[in-house]
C-alpha positions in Angstrom: -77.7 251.1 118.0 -75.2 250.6 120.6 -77.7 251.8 123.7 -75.7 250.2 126.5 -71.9 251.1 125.2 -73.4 255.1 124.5 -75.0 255.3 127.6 -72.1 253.8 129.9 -69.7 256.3 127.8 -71.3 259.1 128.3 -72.0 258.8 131.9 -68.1 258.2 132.8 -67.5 261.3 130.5 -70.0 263.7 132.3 -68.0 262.2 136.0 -65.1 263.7 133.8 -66.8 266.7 133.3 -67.5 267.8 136.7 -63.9 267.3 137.9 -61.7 270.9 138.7 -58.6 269.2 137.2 -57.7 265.9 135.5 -55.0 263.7 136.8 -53.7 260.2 137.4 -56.6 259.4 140.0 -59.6 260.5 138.1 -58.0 259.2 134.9 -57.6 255.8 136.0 -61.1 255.5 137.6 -62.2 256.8 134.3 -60.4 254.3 132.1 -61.7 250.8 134.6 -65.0 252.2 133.9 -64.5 252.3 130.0 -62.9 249.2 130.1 -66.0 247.2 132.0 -68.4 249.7 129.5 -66.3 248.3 126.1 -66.1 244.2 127.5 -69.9 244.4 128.7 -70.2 245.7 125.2 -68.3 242.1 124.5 -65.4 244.0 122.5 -62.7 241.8 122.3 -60.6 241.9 125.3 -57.2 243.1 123.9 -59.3 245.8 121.5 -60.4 246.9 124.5 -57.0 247.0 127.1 -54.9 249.0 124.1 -57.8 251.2 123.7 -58.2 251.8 127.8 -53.9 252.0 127.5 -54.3 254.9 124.4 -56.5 257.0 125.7 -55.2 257.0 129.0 -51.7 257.8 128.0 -53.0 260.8 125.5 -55.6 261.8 128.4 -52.6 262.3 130.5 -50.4 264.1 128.1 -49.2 267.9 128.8 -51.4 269.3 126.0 -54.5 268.2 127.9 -53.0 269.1 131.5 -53.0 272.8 130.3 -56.1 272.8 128.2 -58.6 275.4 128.8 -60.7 272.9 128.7 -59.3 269.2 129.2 -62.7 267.7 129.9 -63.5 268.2 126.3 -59.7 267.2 125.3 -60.5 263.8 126.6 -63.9 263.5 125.0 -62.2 264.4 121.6 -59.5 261.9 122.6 -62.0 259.4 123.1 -63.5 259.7 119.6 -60.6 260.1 118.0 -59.2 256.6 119.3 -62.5 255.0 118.4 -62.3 256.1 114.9 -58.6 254.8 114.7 -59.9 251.6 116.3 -62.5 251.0 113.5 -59.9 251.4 110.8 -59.7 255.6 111.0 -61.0 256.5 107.5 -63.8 255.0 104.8 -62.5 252.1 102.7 -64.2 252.4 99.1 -65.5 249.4 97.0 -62.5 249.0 94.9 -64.4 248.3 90.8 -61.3 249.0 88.7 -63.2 251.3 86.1 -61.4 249.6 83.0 -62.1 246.2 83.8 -65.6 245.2 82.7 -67.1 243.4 84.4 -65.9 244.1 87.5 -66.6 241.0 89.9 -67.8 241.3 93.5 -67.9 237.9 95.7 -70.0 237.8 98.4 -69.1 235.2 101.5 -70.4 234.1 105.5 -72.4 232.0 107.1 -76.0 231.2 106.6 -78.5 233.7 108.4 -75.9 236.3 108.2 -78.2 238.4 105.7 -75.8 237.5 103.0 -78.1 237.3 100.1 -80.1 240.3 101.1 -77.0 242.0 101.0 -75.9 241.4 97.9 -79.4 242.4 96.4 -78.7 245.9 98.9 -75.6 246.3 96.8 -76.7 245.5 93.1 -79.4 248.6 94.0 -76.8 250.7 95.6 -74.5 250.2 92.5 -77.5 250.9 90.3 -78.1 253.8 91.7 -74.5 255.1 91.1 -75.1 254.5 87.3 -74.1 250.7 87.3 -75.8 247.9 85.6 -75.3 244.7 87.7 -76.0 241.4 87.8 -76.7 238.8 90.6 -75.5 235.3 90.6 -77.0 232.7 92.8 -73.9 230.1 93.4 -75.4 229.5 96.6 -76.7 226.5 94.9 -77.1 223.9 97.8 -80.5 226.0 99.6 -83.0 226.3 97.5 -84.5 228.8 99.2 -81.7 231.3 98.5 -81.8 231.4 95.1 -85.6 231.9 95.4 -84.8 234.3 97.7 -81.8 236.2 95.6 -84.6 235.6 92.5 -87.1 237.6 94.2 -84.8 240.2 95.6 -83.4 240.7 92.1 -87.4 241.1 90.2 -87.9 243.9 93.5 -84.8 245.9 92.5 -85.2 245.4 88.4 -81.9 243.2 88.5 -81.3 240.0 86.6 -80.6 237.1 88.4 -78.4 233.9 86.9 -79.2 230.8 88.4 -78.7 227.0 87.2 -80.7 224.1 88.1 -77.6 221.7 89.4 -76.3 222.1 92.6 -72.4 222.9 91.1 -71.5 226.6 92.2 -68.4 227.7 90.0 -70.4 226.0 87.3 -73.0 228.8 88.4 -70.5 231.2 89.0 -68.9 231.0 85.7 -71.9 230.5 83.8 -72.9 233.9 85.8 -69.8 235.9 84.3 -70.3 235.1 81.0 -74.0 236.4 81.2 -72.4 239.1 82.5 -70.3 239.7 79.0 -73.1 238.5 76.8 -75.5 241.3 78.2 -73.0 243.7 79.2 -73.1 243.9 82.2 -70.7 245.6 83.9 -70.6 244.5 87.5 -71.0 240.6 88.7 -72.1 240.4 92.1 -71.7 236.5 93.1 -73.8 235.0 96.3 -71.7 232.2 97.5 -73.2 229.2 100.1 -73.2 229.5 103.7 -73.6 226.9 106.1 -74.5 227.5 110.3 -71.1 226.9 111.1 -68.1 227.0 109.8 -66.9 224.0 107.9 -64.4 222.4 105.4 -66.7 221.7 102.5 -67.4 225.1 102.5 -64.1 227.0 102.7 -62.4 224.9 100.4 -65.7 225.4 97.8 -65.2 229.5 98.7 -61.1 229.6 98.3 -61.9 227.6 94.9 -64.0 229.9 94.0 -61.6 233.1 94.7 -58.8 231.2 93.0 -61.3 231.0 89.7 -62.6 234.1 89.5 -60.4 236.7 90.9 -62.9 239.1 92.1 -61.8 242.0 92.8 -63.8 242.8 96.2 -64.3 239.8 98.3 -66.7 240.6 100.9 -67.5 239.3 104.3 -71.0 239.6 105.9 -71.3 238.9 109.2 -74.1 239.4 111.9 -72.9 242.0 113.9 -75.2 241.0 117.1 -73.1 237.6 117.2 -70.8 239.9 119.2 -67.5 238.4 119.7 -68.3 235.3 118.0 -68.9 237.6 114.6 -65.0 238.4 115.3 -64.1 235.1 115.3 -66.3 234.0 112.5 -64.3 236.5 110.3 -60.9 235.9 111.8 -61.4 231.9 110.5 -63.0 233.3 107.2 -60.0 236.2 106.6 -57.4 233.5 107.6 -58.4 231.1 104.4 -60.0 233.7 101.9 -58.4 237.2 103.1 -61.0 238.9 102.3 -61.2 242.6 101.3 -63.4 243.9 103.5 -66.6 243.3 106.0 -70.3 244.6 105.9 -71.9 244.1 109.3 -75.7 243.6 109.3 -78.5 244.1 111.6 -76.4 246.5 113.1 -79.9 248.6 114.4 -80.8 245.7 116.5 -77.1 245.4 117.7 -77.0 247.3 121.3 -73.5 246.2 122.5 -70.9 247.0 119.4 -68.6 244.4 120.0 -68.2 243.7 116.6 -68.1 247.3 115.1 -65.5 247.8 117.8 -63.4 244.7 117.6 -63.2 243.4 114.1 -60.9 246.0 112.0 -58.2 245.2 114.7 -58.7 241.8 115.2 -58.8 240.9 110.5 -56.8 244.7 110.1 -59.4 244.8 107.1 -61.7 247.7 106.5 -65.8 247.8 107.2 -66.8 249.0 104.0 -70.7 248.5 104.4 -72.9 248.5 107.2 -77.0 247.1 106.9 -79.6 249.0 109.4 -82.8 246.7 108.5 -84.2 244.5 105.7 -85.1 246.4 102.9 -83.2 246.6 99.8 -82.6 250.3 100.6 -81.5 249.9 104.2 -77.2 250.1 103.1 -75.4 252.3 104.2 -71.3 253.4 103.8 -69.2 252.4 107.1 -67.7 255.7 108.2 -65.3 255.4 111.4 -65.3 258.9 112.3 -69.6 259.3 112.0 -69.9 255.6 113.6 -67.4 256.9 116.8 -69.7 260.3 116.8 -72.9 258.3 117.2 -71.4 255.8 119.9 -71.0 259.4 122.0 -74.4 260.2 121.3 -72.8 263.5 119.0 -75.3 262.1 116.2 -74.5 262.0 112.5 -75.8 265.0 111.3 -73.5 265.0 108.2 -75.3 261.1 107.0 -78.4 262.5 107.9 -77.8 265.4 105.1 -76.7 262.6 102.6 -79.7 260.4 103.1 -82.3 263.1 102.8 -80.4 264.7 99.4 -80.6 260.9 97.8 -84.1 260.5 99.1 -86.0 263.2 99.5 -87.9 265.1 96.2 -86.8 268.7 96.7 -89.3 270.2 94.2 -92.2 268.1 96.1 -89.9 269.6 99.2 -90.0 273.0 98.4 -93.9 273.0 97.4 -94.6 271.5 100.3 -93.0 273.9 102.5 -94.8 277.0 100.7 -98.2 275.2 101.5 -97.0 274.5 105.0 -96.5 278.1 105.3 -99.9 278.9 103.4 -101.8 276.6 106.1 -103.2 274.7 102.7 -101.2 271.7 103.8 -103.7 268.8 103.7 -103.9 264.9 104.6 -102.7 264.0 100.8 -99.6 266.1 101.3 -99.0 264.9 104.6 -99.4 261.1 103.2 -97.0 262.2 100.7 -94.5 263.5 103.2 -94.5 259.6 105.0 -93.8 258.0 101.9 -90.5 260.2 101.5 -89.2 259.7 104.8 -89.9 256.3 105.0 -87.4 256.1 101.8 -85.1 257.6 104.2 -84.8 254.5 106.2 -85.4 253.9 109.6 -87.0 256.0 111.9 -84.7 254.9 114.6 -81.6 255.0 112.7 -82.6 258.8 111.4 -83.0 260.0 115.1 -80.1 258.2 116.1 -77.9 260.5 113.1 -79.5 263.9 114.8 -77.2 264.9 117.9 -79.2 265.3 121.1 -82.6 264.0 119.6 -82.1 260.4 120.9 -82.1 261.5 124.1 -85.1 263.3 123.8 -87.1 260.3 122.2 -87.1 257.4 124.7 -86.4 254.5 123.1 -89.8 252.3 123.8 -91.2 255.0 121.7 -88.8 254.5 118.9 -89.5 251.1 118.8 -93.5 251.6 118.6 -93.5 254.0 115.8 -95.4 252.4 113.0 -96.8 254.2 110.0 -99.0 251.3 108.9 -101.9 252.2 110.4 -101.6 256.1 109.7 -101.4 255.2 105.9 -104.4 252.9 106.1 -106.8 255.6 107.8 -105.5 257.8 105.4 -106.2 255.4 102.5 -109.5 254.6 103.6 -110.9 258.1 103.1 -112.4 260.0 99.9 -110.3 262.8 98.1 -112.8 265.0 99.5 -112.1 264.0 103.3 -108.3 264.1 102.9 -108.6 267.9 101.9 -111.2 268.8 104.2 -110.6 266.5 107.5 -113.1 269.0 109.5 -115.8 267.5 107.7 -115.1 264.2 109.0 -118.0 263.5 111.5 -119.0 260.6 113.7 -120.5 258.5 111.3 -117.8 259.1 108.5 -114.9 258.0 111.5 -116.9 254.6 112.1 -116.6 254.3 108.1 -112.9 255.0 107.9 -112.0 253.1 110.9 -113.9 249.8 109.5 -112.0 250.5 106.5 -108.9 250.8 107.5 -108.9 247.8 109.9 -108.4 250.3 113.0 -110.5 251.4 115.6 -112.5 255.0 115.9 -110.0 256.4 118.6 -107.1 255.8 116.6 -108.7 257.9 113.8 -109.8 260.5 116.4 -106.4 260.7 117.6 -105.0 261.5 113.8 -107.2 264.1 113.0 -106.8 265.6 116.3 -102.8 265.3 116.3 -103.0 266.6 112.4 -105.3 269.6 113.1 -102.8 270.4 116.3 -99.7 270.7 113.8 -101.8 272.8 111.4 -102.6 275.1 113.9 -98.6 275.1 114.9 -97.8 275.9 111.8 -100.1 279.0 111.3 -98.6 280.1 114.8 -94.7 279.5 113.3 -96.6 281.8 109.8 -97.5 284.5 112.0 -94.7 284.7 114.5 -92.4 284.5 111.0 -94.5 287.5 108.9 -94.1 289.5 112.4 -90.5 289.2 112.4 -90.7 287.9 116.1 -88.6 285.0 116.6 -89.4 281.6 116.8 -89.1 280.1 120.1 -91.6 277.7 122.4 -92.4 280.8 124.7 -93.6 282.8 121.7 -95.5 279.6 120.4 -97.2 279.4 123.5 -98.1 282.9 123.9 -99.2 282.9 120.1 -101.3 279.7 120.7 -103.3 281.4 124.1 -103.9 284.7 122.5 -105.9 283.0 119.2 -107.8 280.3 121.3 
């Protein structure tokens, strides 16, 4: 997320770093190349010039001349203007707690990942004790209410739909479903078209006017750049919306968007979507998005995703079998299917500062757990407890069964006997009371070869 902007930052920040003293000259070279890093970035030009304009005129302020430390001053200065610039603090979904049902209308143009989103949020809402229900006014694609349909049977949701193509007939006929099987939250998927047109704003403003929801969302593809800014400027200047979710946001690598659009609409990002599945939602935080655009991480989401995910009974016994060396291939099968509920791969090493650096990014993008699972699947209870037993002609069987080839099963059992025998070194160093560190690792490893 955001490769190019993060890495130009933190290069003119380091050039920063190395200076003796920070004034006008090193300042202003610092500032033209944060100004070429934010438009290559394709953040909208006058974002970008009152950004440059802030942070040099706080950079240059006497409370950074005498800091022990100005270098840092100006990186904290730096963050601190691009949380301000995406709208400075989290903006809630605003579900008045009397009024039931509350109603949530969703708007933007086809392709945006509009529908998905709305089946993102009736499980997100669920989860927080809800009881939702989706309606499918997009009524002009058939494939989007077939698409909201399935979404909806995939999250245990109930989806209202009608056969004629009239979408506040669908809409209205959605709300009273709502009442009649108390429901207390109406999430409402309105038609998109590939462009903006008439028909469709006037059909979207009608609706508003009807049902006076009270969130009216904008989705928007955030890798449309500068164009996703003015997509919702036109949207926000007929509906005024409430607030925008930005999707595909892990495949976006500029940040225009992300950067431009709280300024541009001066309404909140509430939501933000980091890949397809119905899990893959998360809050937009301004101070955690400006963290990870400096490469600090987002340590404090990464916490949050693995309390909501993660079992910590199944947690906490598999850490004492860990520590036992009893850990087997069942348990560590179990241990994929609980981080994969933790979302992206990616996305999570992108949250922990320092990591992504260490993981190059071609490698991110090859991880896949597919294949792992299916050699695991593919062998007996027997052979998942006791992989040493697993001989040539019992490899040939799991890789035929597994649709992989022999060398791919050599290479798991060979990576999973090399973490068992890390963890017995971690047990040992741990009982000895010798600290942990890859120099005592090492020496642990030589001396029981």
């Amino acid at each position: 997320m955001f490769d190019n902007l993060s890495d130009k930052l933190e290069l003119t920040l380091k050039k920063l770093a190395g200076q003796a003293t920070i004034n006008e000259v090193n300042i202003g070279i610092a500032m033209r190349d944060i100004k070429r890093a934010l438009l290559s970035a394709d953040v909208n030009y006058k974002v970008a010039k009152k950004l440059v304009e802030d942070i040099r005129e706080k950079s240059l302020g006497e409370s950074v001349i005498k800091s022990v430390s100005p270098a840092q001053m100006i990186v904290k200065i730096v963050n601190d203007e691009l949380t301000e610039i995406m709208g400075g603090q989290n903006q809630p979904l605003n579900l008045p707690p009397k009024k039931i049902p509350a109603i949530v209308m969703v708007a933007g143009l086809q392709g945006s990942g509009k529908t998905t989103f709305c089946a993102k949020l009736a499980k997100r809402l669920k989860k927080n004790g809800k009881n939702p229900i989706l309606v499918a006014a997009d009524v002009y694609r058939p494939a989007a209410v077939e698409q909201l349909k399935t979404l909806g049977e995939q999250i245990d949701v109930p989806v209202f739909s009608i056969e004629e193509q009239d979408a506040m007939k669908a809409a209205l006929g959605g709300l009273e479903a709502a009442k009649a099987g108390a429901k207390d939250v109406v999430i409402v998927d309105t038609a998109g078209r590939l462009q903006i047109d008439e028909a469709m704003m006037a059909e979207a403003e009608a609706l508003k006017n009807r049902l006076s929801p009270d969130e009216l969302l904008f989705v928007v593809d955030s890798m449309m750049g500068q164009e996703a800014v003015n997509t919702a400027k036109a949207f926000n200047d007929r509906l005024d919306f409430d607030g925008v979710v930005l999707t595909k946001l892990d495949g976006d690598a500029r940040g225009g968007a992300a950067l431009s659009i709280r300024q541009v609409v001066e309404k909140p990002i509430k939501f933000m979507s980091v890949g397809e599945k119905v899990d893959d939602l998360d809050v937009f935080y301004p101070d955690r998005m400006a963290q990870r655009i400096l490469g600090m991480g987002d340590i404090v989401s990464f916490v949050e995703k693995a309390q909501e995910a993660l079992d910590l009974e199944k947690t906490m016994a598999m850490q004492s079998k860990l520590m036992k060396n009893e850990f087997d291939l069942d348990d560590f099968f179990d241990q994929l299917q609980q981080l994969k509920k933790m979302g992206s791969i990616q996305g999570l090493i992108e949250m922990v500062p320092g990591l992504n650096k260490m993981v190059p990014k071609q490698d991110l993008e090859n991880i896949n757990f597919k294949p792992i699972e299916a050699i695991i699947s593919s062998m007996t209870k027997q052979e998942r407890k006791h992989p040493e037993i697993i001989n040539g002609s019992r490899r040939k069987r799991i890789a035929l069964g597994s649709g992989t080839r022999v060398q791919e099963v050599n290479m798991l059992l060979k990576q999973f006997a090399e973490m068992k025998k890390m963890m017995r070194s971690v047990n040992r160093l741990a009982k000895s009371g010798r600290k942990i560190t890859t120099e005592n690792l090492a020496l642990d490893k030589f001396l029981k070869r």
